[in-house]
N, C-alpha and C positions, 0 to 999 in steps of 0.2 A: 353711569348713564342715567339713571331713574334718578338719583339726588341730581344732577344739572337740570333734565324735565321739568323737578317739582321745581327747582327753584326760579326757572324760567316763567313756570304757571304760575308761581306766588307775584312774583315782580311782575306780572303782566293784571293779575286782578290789581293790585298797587295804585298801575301807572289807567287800569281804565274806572277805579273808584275815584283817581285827583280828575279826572277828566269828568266823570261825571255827576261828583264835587261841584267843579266850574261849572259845566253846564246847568247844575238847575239853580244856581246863584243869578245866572243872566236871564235862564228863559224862564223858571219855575216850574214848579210841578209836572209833569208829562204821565204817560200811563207804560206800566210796566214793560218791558218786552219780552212778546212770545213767542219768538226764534230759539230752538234748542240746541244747544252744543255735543256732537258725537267725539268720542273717544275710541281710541283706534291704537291696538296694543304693537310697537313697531317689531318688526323682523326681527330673528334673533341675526349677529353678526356671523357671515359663515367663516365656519375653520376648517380646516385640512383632518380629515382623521388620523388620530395615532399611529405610529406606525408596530406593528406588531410583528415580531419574530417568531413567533412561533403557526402564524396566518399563514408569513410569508415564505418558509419551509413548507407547509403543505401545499401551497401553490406551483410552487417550483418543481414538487414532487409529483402533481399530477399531471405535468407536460408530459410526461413519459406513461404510457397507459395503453388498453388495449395487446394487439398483439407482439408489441416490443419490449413491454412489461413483462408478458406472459413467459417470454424466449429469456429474458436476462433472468427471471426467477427460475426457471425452468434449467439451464445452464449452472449458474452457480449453486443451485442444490444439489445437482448433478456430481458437483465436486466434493458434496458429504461422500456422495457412496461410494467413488474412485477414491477416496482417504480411505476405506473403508477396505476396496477390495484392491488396492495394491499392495495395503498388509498383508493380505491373505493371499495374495498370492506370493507376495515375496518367502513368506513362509513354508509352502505349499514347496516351492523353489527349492531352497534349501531342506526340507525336508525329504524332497527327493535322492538331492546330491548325496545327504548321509545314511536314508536307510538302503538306498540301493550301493553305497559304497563307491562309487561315484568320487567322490570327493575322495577320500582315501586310497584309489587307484591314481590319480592326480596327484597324491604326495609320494606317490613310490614311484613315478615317471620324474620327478623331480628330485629326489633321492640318487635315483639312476644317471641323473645328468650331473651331479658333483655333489663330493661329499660335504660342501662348504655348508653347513647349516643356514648360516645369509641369506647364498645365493638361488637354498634351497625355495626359500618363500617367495622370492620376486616368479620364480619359474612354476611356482604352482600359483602365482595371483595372476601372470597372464592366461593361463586356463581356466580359473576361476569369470573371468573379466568376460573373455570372452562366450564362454559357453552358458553365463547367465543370462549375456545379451541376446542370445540366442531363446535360449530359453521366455525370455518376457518380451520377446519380439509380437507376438499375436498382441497384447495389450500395450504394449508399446503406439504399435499401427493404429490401435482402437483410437486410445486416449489421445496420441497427440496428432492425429492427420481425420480420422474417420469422424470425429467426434467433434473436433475445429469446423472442419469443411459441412456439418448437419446445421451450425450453427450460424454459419456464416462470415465464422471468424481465420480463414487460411484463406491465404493468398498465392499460396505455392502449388506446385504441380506433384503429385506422389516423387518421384523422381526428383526436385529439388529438395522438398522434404526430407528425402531420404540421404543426401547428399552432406545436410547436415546432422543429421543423426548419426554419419559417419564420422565428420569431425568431431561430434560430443564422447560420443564411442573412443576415437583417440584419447581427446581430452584426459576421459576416466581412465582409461590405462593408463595414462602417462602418471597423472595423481597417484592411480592405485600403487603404481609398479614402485613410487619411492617413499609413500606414507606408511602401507601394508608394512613392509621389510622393517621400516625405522620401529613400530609398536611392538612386531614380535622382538628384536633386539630389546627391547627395555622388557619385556614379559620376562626373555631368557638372563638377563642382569639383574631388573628389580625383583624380581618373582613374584613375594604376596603382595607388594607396592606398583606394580607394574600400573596399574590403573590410574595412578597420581601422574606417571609418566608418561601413558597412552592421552589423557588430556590435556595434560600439556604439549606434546607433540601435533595433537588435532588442533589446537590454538596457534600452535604458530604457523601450521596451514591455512589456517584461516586467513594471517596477516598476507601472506605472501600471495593467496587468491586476491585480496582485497587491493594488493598494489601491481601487482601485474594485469588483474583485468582489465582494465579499462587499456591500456598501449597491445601486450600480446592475443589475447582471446577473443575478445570482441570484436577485434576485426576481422578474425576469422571467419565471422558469420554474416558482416555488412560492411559494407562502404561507408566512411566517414571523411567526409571534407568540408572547409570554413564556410559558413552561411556567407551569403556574402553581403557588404557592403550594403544595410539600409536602418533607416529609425531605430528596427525592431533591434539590429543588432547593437546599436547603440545604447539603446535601454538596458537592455541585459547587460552588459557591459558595465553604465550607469549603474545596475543594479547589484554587479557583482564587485566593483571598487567600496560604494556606499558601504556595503558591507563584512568587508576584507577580506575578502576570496581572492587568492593569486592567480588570474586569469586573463588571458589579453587577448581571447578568442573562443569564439562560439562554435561549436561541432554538428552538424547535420549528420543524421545518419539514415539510411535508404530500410527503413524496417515497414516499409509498406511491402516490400519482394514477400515476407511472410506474412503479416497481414495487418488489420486497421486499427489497431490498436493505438492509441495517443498515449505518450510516453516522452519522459525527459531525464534527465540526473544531473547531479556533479559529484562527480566520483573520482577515488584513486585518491592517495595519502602517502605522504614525502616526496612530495613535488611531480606527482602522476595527475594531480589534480585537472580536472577537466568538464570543464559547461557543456550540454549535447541537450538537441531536442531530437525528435524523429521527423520525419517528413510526415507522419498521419497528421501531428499533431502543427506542424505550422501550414499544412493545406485544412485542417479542420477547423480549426482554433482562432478566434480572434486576436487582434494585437495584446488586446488585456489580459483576455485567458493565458494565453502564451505566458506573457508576465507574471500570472497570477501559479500559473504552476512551477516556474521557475524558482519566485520566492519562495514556494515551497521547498523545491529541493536544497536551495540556497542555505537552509534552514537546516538541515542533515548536516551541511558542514558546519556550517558556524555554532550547532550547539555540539561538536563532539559525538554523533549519535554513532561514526565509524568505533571508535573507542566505547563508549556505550553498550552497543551491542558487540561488542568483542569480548567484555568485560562479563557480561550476562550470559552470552553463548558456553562461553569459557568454565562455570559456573554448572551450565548446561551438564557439557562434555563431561566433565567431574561425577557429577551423578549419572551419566549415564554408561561409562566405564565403572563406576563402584556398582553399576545394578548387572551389568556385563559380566563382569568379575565373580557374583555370584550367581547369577542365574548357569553359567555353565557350568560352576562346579555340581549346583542341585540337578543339571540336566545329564552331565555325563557320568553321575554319580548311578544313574538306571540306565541310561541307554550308552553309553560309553563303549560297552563293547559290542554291541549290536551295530554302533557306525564304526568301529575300530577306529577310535579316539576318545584315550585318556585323559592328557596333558594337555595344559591351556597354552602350551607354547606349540604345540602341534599344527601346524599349516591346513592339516584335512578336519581344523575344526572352527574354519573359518563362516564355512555357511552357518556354524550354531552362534557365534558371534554379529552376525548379521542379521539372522531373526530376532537374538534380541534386542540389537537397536532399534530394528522395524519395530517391534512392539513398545520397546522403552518410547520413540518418538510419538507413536500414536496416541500413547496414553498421556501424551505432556503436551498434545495439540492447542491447549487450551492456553499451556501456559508460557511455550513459542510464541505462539501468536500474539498474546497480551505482549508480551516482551516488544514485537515488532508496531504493533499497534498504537501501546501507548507513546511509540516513540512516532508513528506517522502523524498523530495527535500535534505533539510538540511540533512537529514541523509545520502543519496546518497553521499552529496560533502564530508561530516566526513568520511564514511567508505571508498573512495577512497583516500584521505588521508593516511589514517592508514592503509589499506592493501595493497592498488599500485597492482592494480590486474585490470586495465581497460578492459581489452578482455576479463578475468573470469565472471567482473561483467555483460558483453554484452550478454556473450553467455548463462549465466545465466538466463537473462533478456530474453532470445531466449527460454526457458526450461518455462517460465512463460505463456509463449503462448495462451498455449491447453486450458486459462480459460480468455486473456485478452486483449484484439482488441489490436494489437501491432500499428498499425499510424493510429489515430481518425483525425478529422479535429481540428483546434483550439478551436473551441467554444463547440466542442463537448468533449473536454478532461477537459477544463473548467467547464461544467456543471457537465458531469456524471462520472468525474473519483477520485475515491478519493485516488488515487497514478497516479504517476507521466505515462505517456504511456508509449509502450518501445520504441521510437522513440525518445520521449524527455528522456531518461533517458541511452540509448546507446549513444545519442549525448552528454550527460553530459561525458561522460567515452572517448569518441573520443577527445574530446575537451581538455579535461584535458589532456589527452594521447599528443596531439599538444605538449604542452608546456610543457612536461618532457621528449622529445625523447633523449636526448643528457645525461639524467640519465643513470647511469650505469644499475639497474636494467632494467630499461623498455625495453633498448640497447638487453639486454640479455633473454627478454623478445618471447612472442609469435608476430609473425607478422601480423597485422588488414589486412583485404579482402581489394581489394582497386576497 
């Protein structure tokens, strides 16, 4: 622009020197002129300011503030120390059972009922099952009804609460009564291998949770039926052909009855597969967020993360029956006869087997977590991806609040978070957003807080 200027001001002195040239050919001589000419530096051209991801993360983060801030940090730190003392009390638990003997008059009542070694253990793990439940019932009530409802997060009444804590309570017998028996069988077969066997056997539980939940269990606990007929379920739909999920229908399910929590999946593997939002989250949630968390899930199947995390757990179970495996021998090796339980195939040494998985898992909190973590990460970058909905997913991530410290410190997201914060995961969404601004969609898109 400054070289067109000057060269406009050179060709104008040019065209007014031939001008004045001719004129003093015709008229002659004249007297100088003393008119002065002012210079006037132009405007600069305005432009849009850059757009900055890491502005527009902080922006997003400070809609959430005050005392709604206060309650969601307040809340999820809360759940360091419930990690903290549900080890300790599980422990505390079991430590009862075997120094008072407890647990050892449970295997002679079970002794007394058949001499079948088998069928001995099924009949001492429904006593086991139930009189724990009993036993961690006061913190049961704390953590999952007294402690929701302070926070604002239950929806239910003590009495429906408790109706389902009934069916979880089946649940776990029903689990215990045919896992229990199958580990001791490989303890009393494999003997000093038993542990190679006991994680394999918890591995293949896993698969069989993982394909039945979603058709038998879960309904146990809510209502699910076809969203019906509109745009949104056509996108999703749209969304889940595009990306080769076998699916011809989308599942609502009533999980507002316990409380507001926004929530979706697509779960189940060999042909259980199945798309579900909740009802918080399509009365809360806009058409995009909706989509934007969908992608997400979408993302869990299409990369394998079922198999993934089956694979890592599996991994898991392995090291934590090899730490099993010795931890009782060094434990029963001094108290053994103090709980009258020598042998690791012994049924009344089932509490000491239990505390230390409690312990094995707490101390691997870190590395659980990460495992799940890095894999909600991968789903984050698939489902923006496939939806392109960066603001949805943010503001979304902003509606997850009310239950999930939105910016932890680093070592603190590390340890105790087993999804991504919402700081590290609106950053994911700005960031991406950086580098598709000049997209047509995004263009046309909502504008990031800046």
């Amino acid at each position: 622009m400054n070289k067109i200027l000057r060269l406009i001001a050179l060709m104008a002195v040019f065209l007014a020197a031939g001008r004045g040239v001719a004129f003093a050919q015709q008229a002659g001589p004249s007297a100088a002129p003393t008119s002065s000419i002012e210079a006037h530096t132009l405007p600069a051209i305005a432009t849009s300011a850059p757009f900055d991801a890491q502005r527009a993360t902080n922006a997003y983060l400070r809609q959430v503030s005050g005392k709604a801030r206060a309650n969601s940090d307040a809340y999820f730190e809360g759940g360091y120390v419930m990690l903290f003392v549900d080890a300790l009390y599980a422990v505390i638990v079991a430590s009862l059972l075997l120094w008072f003997k407890i647990s050892a008059r449970m295997r002679d009542f079970a002794q007394a009922q058949t001499r079948s070694r088998f069928w001995q253990v099924p009949i001492y793990v429904a006593q086991y099952v139930l009189l724990t439940a009993v036993m961690t019932l006061p913190l049961t009530i704390y953590e999952g009804f007294i402690r929701e409802k302070f926070y604002g997060l239950m929806n239910q009444t003590f009495l429906a609460w408790s109706m389902d804590q009934t069916i979880q309570l089946g649940i776990s017998l029903v689990a215990a009564l045919v896992v229990v028996p199958l580990i001791y069988a490989a303890i009393r077969r494999a003997q000093r291998n038993w542990w190679i066997w006991g994680a394999a056997i918890a591995t293949v539980f896993l698969v069989v949770a993982i394909v039945i939940s979603p058709v038998f269990i879960a309904p146990l606990f809510n209502h699910y039926s076809p969203l019906p007929q509109s745009p949104l379920k056509a996108d999703i739909l749209s969304l889940a052909r595009a990306n080769g999920i076998p699916a011809d229908n989308v599942y609502l399910v009533d999980a507002s009855r316990q409380s507001d929590r926004i929530s979706a999946n697509v779960s189940g593997i060999l042909g259980t597969t199945r798309v579900t939002l909740n009802d918080n989250l399509l009365h809360k949630g806009t058409h995009d967020e909706i989509l934007a968390v969908l992608g997400h899930e979408m993302g869990h199947y299409v990369l394998d993360h079922a198999f993934r995390l089956l694979m890592l757990n599996a991994l898991v179970f392995l090291a934590a029956f090899a730490f099993i495996n010795w931890g009782f021998g060094a434990l029963t090796d001094f108290f053994g006869g103090s709980w009258d339980v020598r042998t690791i195939d012994d049924p009344a040494g089932l509490p000491v087997l239990s505390a230390l998985a409690t312990i094995f898992f707490l101390v691997m909190t870190p590395v659980t977590n990460t495992i799940t973590r890095t894999t909600e990460i991968q789903a984050d970058m698939f489902g923006i991806n496939a939806a392109r909905k960066p603001d949805a997913f943010a503001t979304v991530v902003l509606k997850l609040s009310n239950y999930r410290k939105l910016d932890p410190g680093p070592w603190e997201e590390a340890i105790f978070y087993d999804h991504p914060s919402g700081r590290t995961r609106i950053w994911e969404m700005m960031r991406w957003k950086a580098e598709h601004l000049n997209d047509p969609d995004i263009k046309a898109g909502p504008v990031s807080p800046q």
